[in-house]
Every structure is written in structure tokens, then in C-alpha cells.
C-alpha positions in Angstrom: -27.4 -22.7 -9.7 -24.5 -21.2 -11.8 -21.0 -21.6 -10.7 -20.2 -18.3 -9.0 -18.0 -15.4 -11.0 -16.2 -12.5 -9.6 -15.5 -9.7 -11.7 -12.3 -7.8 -10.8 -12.1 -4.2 -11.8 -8.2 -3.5 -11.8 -4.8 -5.3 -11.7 -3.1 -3.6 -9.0 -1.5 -5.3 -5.8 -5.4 -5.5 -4.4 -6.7 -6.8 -7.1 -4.1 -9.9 -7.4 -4.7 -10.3 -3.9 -8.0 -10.7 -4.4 -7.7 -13.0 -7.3 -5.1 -15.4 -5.1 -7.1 -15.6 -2.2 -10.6 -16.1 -4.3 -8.9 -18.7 -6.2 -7.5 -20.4 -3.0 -11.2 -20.2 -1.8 -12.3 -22.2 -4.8 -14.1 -19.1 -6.2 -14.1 -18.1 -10.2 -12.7 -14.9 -10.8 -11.2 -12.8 -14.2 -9.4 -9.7 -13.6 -9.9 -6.9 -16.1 -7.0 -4.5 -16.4 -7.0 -1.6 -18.2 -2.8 -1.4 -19.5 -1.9 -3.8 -22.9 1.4 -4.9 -21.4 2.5 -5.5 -17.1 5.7 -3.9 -16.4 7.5 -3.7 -13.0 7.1 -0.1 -12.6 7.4 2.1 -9.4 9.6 2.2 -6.6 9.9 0.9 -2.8 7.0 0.0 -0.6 6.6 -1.7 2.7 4.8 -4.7 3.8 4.0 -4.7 7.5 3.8 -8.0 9.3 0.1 -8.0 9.1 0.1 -8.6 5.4 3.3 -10.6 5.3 1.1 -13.3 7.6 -1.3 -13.0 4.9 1.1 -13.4 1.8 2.2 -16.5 3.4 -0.9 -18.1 3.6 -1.7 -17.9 0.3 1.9 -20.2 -0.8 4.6 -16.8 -1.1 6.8 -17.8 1.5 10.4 -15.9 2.4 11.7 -16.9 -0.8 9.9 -15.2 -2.9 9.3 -12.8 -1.1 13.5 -12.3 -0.9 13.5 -12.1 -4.4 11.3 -9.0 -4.8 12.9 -7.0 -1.6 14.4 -7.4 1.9 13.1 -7.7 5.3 13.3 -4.6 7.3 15.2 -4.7 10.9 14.9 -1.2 11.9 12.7 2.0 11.9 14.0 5.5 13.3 13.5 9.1 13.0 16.1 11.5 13.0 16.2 15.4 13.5 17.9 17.8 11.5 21.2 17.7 13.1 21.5 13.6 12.5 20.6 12.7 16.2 18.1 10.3 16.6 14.5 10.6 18.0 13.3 7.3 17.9 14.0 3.8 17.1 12.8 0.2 17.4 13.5 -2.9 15.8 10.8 -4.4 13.2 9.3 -7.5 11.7 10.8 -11.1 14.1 13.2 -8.6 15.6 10.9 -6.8 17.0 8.6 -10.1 18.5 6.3 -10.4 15.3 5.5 -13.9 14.1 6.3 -12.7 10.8 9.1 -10.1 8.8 8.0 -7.0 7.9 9.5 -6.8 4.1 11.3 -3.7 2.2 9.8 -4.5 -1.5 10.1 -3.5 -4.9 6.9 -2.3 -5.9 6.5 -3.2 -9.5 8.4 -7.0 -8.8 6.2 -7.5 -6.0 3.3 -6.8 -8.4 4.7 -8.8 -11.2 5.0 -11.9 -8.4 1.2 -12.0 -7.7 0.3 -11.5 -11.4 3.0 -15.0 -12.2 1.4 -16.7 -9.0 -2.0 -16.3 -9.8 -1.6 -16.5 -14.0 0.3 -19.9 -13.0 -2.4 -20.6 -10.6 -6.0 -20.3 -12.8 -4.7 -19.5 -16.4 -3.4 -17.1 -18.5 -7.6 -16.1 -19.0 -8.1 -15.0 -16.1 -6.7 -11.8 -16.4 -7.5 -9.8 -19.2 -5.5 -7.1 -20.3 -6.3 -4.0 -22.4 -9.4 -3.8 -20.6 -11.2 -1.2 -18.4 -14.3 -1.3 -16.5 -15.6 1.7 -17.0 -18.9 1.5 -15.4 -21.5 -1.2 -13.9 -25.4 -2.4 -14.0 -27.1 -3.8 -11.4 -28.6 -7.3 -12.5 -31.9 -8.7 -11.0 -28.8 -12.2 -10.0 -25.9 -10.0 -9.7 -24.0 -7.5 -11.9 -22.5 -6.3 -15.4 -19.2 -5.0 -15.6 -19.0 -2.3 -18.8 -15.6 -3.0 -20.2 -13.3 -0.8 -23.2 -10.8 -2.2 -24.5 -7.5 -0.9 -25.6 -8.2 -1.4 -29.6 -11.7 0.5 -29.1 -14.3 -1.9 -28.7 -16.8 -2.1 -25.8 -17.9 -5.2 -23.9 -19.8 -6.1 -21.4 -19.2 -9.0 -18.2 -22.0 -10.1 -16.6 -21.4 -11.8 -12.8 -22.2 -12.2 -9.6 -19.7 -9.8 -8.3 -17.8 -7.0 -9.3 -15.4 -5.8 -6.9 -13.8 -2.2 -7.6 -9.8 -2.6 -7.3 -9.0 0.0 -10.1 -7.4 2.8 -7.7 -7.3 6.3 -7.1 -9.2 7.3 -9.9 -11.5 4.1 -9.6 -14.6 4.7 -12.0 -16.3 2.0 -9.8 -16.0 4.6 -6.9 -17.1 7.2 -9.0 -20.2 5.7 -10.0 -21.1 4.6 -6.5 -20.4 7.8 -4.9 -20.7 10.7 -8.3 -20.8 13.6 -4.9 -17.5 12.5 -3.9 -14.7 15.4 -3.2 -12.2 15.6 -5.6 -8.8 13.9 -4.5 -7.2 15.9 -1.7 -4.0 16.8 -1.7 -2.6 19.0 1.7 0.8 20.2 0.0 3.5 17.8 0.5 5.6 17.1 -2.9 7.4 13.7 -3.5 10.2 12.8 -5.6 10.9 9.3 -5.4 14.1 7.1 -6.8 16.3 4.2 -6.4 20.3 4.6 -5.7 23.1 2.1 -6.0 24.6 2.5 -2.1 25.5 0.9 0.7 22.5 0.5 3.0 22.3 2.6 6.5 22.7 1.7 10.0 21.5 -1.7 10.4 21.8 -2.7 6.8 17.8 -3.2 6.7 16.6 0.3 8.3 13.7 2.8 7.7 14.9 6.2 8.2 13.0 9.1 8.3 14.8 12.4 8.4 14.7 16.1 9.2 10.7 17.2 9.8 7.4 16.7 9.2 7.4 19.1 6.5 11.0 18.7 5.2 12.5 15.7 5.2 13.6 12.1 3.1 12.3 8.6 3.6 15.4 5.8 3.0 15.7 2.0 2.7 16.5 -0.3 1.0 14.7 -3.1 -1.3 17.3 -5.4 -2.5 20.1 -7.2 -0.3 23.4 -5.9 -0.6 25.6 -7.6 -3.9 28.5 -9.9 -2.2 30.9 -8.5 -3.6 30.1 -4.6 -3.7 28.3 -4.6 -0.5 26.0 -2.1 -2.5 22.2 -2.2 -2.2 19.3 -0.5 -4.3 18.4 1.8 -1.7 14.7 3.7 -2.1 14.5 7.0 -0.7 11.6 9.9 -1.0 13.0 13.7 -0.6 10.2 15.6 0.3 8.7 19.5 0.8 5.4 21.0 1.8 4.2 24.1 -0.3 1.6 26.7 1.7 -0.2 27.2 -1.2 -1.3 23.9 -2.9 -3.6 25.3 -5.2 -1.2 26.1 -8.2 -0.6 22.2 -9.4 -2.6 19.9 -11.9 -2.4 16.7 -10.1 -3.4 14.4 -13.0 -0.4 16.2 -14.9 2.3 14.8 -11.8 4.3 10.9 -11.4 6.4 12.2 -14.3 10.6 11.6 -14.2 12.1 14.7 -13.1 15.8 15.7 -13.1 17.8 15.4 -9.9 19.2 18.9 -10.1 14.9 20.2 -10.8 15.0 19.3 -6.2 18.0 18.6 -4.9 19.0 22.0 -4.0 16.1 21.3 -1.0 18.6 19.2 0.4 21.6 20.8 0.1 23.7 20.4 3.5 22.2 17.5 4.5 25.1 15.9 5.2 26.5 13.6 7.7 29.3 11.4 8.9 27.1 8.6 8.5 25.1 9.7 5.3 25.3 12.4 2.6 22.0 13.0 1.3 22.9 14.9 -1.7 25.0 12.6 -3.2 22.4 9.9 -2.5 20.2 11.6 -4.6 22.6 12.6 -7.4 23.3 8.8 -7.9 20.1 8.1 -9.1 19.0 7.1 -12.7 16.2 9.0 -12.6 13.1 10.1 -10.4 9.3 10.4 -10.1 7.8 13.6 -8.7 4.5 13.4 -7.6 2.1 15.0 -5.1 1.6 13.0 -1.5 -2.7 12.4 -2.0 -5.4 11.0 -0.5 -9.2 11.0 -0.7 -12.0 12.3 1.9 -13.5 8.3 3.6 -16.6 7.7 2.4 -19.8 6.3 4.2 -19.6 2.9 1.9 -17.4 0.6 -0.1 -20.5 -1.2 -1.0 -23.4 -0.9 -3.4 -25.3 -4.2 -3.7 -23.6 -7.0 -5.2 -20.0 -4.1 -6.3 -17.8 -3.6 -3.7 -14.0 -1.3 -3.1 -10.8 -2.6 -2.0 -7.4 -1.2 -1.8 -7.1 2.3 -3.0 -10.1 2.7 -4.9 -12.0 2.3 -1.1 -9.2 4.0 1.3 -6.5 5.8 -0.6 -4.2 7.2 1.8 -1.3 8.8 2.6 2.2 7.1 2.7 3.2 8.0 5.9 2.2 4.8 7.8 3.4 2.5 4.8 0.3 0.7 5.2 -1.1 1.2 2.2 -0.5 -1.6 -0.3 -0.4 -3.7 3.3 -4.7 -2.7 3.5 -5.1 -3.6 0.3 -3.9 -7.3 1.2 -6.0 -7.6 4.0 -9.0 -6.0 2.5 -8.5 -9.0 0.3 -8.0 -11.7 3.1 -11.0 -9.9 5.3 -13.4 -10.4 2.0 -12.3 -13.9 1.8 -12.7 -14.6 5.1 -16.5 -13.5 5.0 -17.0 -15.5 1.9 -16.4 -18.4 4.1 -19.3 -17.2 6.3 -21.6 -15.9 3.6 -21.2 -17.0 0.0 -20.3 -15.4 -2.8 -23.2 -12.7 -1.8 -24.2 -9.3 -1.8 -24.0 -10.5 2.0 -20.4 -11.5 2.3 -19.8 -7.1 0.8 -22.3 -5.9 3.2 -20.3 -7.4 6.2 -16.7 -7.2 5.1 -18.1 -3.1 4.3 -19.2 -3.1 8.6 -15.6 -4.5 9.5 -13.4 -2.6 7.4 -14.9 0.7 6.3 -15.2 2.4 9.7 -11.9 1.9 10.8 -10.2 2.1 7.9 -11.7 5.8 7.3 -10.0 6.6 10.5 -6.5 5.1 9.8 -6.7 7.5 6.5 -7.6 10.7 8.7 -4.5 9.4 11.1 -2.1 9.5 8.2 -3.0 13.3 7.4 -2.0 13.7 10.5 1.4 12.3 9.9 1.0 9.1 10.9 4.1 7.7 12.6 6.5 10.6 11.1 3.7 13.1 14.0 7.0 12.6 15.9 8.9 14.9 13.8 6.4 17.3 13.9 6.3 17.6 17.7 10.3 17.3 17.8 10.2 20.9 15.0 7.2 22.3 17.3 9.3 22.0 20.1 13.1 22.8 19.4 13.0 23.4 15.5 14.3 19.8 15.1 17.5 20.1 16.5 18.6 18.9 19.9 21.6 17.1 21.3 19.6 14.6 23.9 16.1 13.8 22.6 14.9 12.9 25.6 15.2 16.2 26.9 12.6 17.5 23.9 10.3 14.3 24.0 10.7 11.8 27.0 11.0 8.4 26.1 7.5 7.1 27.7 6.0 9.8 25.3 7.2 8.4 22.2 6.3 4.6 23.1 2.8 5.9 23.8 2.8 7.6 20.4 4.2 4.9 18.4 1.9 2.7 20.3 -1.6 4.2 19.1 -0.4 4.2 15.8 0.3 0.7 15.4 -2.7 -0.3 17.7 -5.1 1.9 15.2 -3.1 0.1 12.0 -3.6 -3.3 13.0 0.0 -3.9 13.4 0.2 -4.3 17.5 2.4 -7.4 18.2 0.3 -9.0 20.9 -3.2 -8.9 19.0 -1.7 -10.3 15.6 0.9 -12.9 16.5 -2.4 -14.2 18.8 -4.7 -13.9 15.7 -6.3 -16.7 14.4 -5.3 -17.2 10.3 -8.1 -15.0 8.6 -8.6 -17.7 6.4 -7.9 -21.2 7.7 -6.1 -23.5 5.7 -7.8 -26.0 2.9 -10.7 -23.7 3.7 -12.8 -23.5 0.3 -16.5 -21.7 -0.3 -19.2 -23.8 -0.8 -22.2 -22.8 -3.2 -25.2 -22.5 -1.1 -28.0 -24.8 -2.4 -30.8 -23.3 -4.2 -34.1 -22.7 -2.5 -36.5 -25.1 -2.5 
């Protein structure tokens, strides 16, 4: 029997993921991406400790991970008026086994593309190349490739697994009925400023409501002699009528002074929102989007991961997080079944279901649903919170969101490793 080959349909955070922990299994792999050139583009993302666990196991300890962001100590809401709704500490502060990390997203990117280039060799990710399409084979599957100077290939192997995204042509092919991408009205812009970091020095802050308000924290530790940090933030709006925007034509830079009139008075003893924003190089507007769940990730021997299965909505910050355990959850079945049609099949009844769910959940605001019942209830201003929300009501709230993320404390510090250590995949033997 041929040495098993996985075909890797995108170079994305999932897709690296994939390609470290296949490669840590023992299992070929060549990732096809469709851009000539990596770059470390895009701006903050969180890790929860869920996939921190798992970036350890595969050899990216603290270190590297400092180098690419900072661990988070703190995540709060606050209502219009700058008094706090809710609050609790994160990653070890908070009990977890493991930090839950503030991140670049494009260095973060660029240190699983080093890792795993250093790892199985420069070949095993080819650039300038996107699959476009796949056949069914009578021993496993053929990846239809272009390539970036205009030639066509094909990649036959016993796996392809769709990691390409949003606008994943695997997905399309597997499901050609599927909705197009939803999009509920919220617009983004998203930047990096130069400032000193908030509160704790490591805090998530959400602020104002559900449909008005900025995301902030930062993703680099403070420089020693500034004390200045590269803080992300989001500033964003919900429209009523959605209808009138072309949402292949958004993430384009946008001038500061094109949205920051939205937040004009937000300003605090503690924080001045305005010119937060006005320090910024530059920023990215684009529309918060998701797609419908589908009944499948799978098709045979071609299966989804990370966006291109569960797009979802930022709210919960889970979703380059999913994409890493996606990746851990399919190794982990390898172990059990092979490199089979058998090993998509199962990891499809573990993850699918759920994960459908979690994307629902975020439309519903995910963790930020608190905002929406603190501006349902006194228009999001309020001197003692606890007079608008008692306290026992927000634990319960913030406790079936992490419970439905995977992120409770109890269940994953007492979790075995998905993928025990020195564990490798053995070919099955051929049939006698």
C-alpha cells in the first residue's frame, strides 16, 4: 500500500494546523495556497485556552507564542456611561491550565507557516496555487489546482481536506444549494494604535451596546521604555437595512475620519476613544459575516475545517481557536481510524452538530448578549449594574457560553491531551 497523502486546500491558520499536527502524526501532507507570496496581514485575534493547550502540544510553547501577542488577564463589558457590567479574569488567572493569548493575526500565521516549512520542507506548501475543485477517485481523491502564472494541475491523494475559507470552493462544490454568505448588519472597522494598554494592562473590553460599540486589546507587550503597546480595537455599527452593500467589494483600508464621527463623545477619564482611533495608521472596514451551518463537512474521502466548515461571527473570539481544534479533533480520529474516509466521517459526527450551534449562538451575540440585555433594559446606562442585571444572572450567562464553546474550566483542564504525546498513525495493513 502507498504511503498515505493529504491534500490541503488552503494556507490559513486551519490549514497550518492541520499540516503541524498531520506532520506530528507521521502523516504526508502538501498544502496548496492560492497567494504567490505570505505576508503578516490582518489585525488582532484571540486564542482561548482550549487552543492554546493544543498549540502547545504541537512544540509552540509561551515563547513563541509571546513573540506573536500577549496573554490576556481580563475580559469586561462596559455600558455607555464607562461603568462596568461584567468582568472576570482569563487564561491561569482565571484557573485555566493554560493562557488564553491576545495575538497578531498575520504573525501568528507566519509562525505556523516557519514551524511547519522548518518541520517537512519548503515543498510542502505550495504557493500560487488554488484548488479549485475535486474528483472522487475509486482509492481516494484529485485536487484540481490553478496556479498563479495560469496553468492547471491536478493532485491526486488520499485526502483532501477543504481549509480554503469563507469563500471555500471545496464547500461550494460539496454543498452548490448553499445560501449565500449572511451578513445581519453589523459594520467593522478594524486597526492597530500605538497606546498604553487599559485597566489591567492585558484586558478585553467591550464597550457601549450590542449594536454600537468597540472591541479593545492589546497584542504586543508594552515597550520598556514607552510603556506603549499596539493595542487592537474594532469600532463598530449595525445598519437596519443591510441590503445596500457588495460584500465581496469590503476589508478595504478606510480613512479614520470616513467612522469616527460614530464615536464622537466617547470619552472617559480612563479612555478617550476618539483619539484612540485617530492614532491609527490606517484601518480595514468590513462587514461582521457568517454562513447558514450545513448538514455536512464531509463528502467521502474531502472534508471542511476552520472557516470553510463553520464561519462565524467574531463575537465569541473563537473562531481561529475552532479552526485549531478542528485540526487536533481530525488528528485525534486519525489515531483511531487511519488516514480514511472513516477518520472524516467520525471527526464530521463530533464536530459538525455542535459547532453549527456555537455559529447560531454568536448571531445571537455571543458573550457581548450582555450588552444587549443591559440597552433592553436601561438604554445602557446605569450607575450600579447590579441593579439592571443581578450578579447571579450574568455568571449564568457567561456560563452557557463558555460551556457551549468548549472553553469551561473544569471540563478542559480535566481533559485528556487530544492527541497523546509520540502518538504517530500507523498504515493499516492491506487486506489479505
Amino acid at each position: 500500500m502507498s504511503e498515505p497523502h493529504v491534500l490541503i486546500a488552503g494556507g490559513g491558520i486551519g490549514g497550518l494546523a492541520t499540516a503541524l499536527t498531520l506532520h506530528q502524526l507521521g502523516v504526508r501532507c502538501t498544502v496548496f495556497e492560492a497567494v504567490r507570496e505570505l505576508k503578516p496581514l490582518g489585525v488582532g485575534i484571540n486564542l482561548q485556552p482550549n487552543a492554546v493547550r493544543e498549540l502547545y502540544d504541537l512544540g509552540l510553547d509561551a515563547a513563541a507564542l509571546d513573540a506573536v501577542g500577549v496573554p490576556a488577564h481580563e475580559w469586561a463589558l462596559v455600558g455607555l456611561n464607562g461603568n462596568d457590567i461584567y468582568s472576570e479574569p482569563r487564561g491561569l488567572e482565571a484557573g485555566y491550565n493554560w493562557p488564553q493569548y491576545a495575538v497578531h493575526r498575520g504573525k501568528l500565521h507566519m509562525l505556523l507557516h516557519d514551524t511547519f516549512v522548518a518541520r517537512a520542507g519548503q515543498d510542502a506548501v505550495r504557493l500560487g496555487a488554488r484548488v479549485t475543485g475535486y474528483r472522487k477517485t475509486s482509492d481516494g481523491v484529485t485536487a484540481l489546482i490553478d496556479h498563479a502564472d495560469g496553468t492547471r494541475s491536478e493532485e491526486t491523494g488520499t485526502l483532501l481536506l477543504g481549509c480554503d475559507g469563507i469563500h471555500s470552493a471545496i464547500r461550494k462544490q460539496m454543498h452548490p444549494d448553499q445560501p449565500p454568505i449572511h451578513w445581519g448588519g453589523a459594520i467593522m472597522w478594524r486597526g492597530t494604535t500605538q497606546a498604553k494598554p487599559l485597566r489591567t494592562g492585558s484586558s478585553f473590553l467591550g464597550l457601549g451596546t450590542h449594536r454600537h460599540r468597540m472591541v479593545i486589546y492589546p497584542i504586543s507587550h508594552p515597550d520598556p521604555e514607552t510603556g506603549l503597546a499596539q493595542i487592537n480595537w474594532i469600532a463598530e455599527i449595525t445598519v437596519d437595512e443591510p441590503s445596500g452593500h457588495n460584500l465581496d467589494g469590503w476589508f478595504r483600508p478606510v480613512g479614520i475620519e470616513d467612522f469616527v464621527h460614530h464615536f464622537e463623545g466617547w470619552t472617559y477619564d480612563w479612555l478617550d476613544v476618539p483619539a484612540l482611533l485617530r492614532g491609527a495608521e490606517v484601518a480595514y472596514e468590513n462587514p461582521m459575516i457568517d454562513r447558514d451551518p450545513v448538514p455536512t463537512w464531509v463528502d467521502g474521502p474531502v472534508a471542511l475545517l476552520g472557516d470553510a466548515a463553520h464561519a462565524m461571527y467574531p463575537t465569541g473570539s473563537n473562531g481561529a481557536s475552532q479552526a485549531v481544534i478542528d485540526a487536533r479533533t481530525l488528528g485525534a480520529l486519525m489515531l483511531d481510524h487511519g488516514v480514511t474516509p472513516e477518520a472524516l466521517a467520525a471527526y464530521d459526527a463530533k464536530l459538525c452538530g455542535p459547532v453549527s450551534e456555537l455559529i447560531l449562538r454568536n448571531r445571537g451575540a455571543g458573550p457581548f448578549g450582555l450588552l444587549n440585555m443591559v440597552d433592553e433594559r436601561c438604554g445602557g446606562t446605569f450607575e450600579n449594574i447590579d441593579d439592571v442585571i443581578p450578579a447571579e444572572e450574568r455568571e449564568a450567562f457567561m456560563a452557557r457560553y463558555k460551556a457551549a464553546a468548549g472553553f469551561a474550566i473544569e471540563a478542559l483542564n480535566a481533559a485528556a491531551p487530544t492527541i497523546p504525546a509520540g502518538a504517530t498513525v500507523t498504515a493499516p495493513e492491506p487486506a489479505e
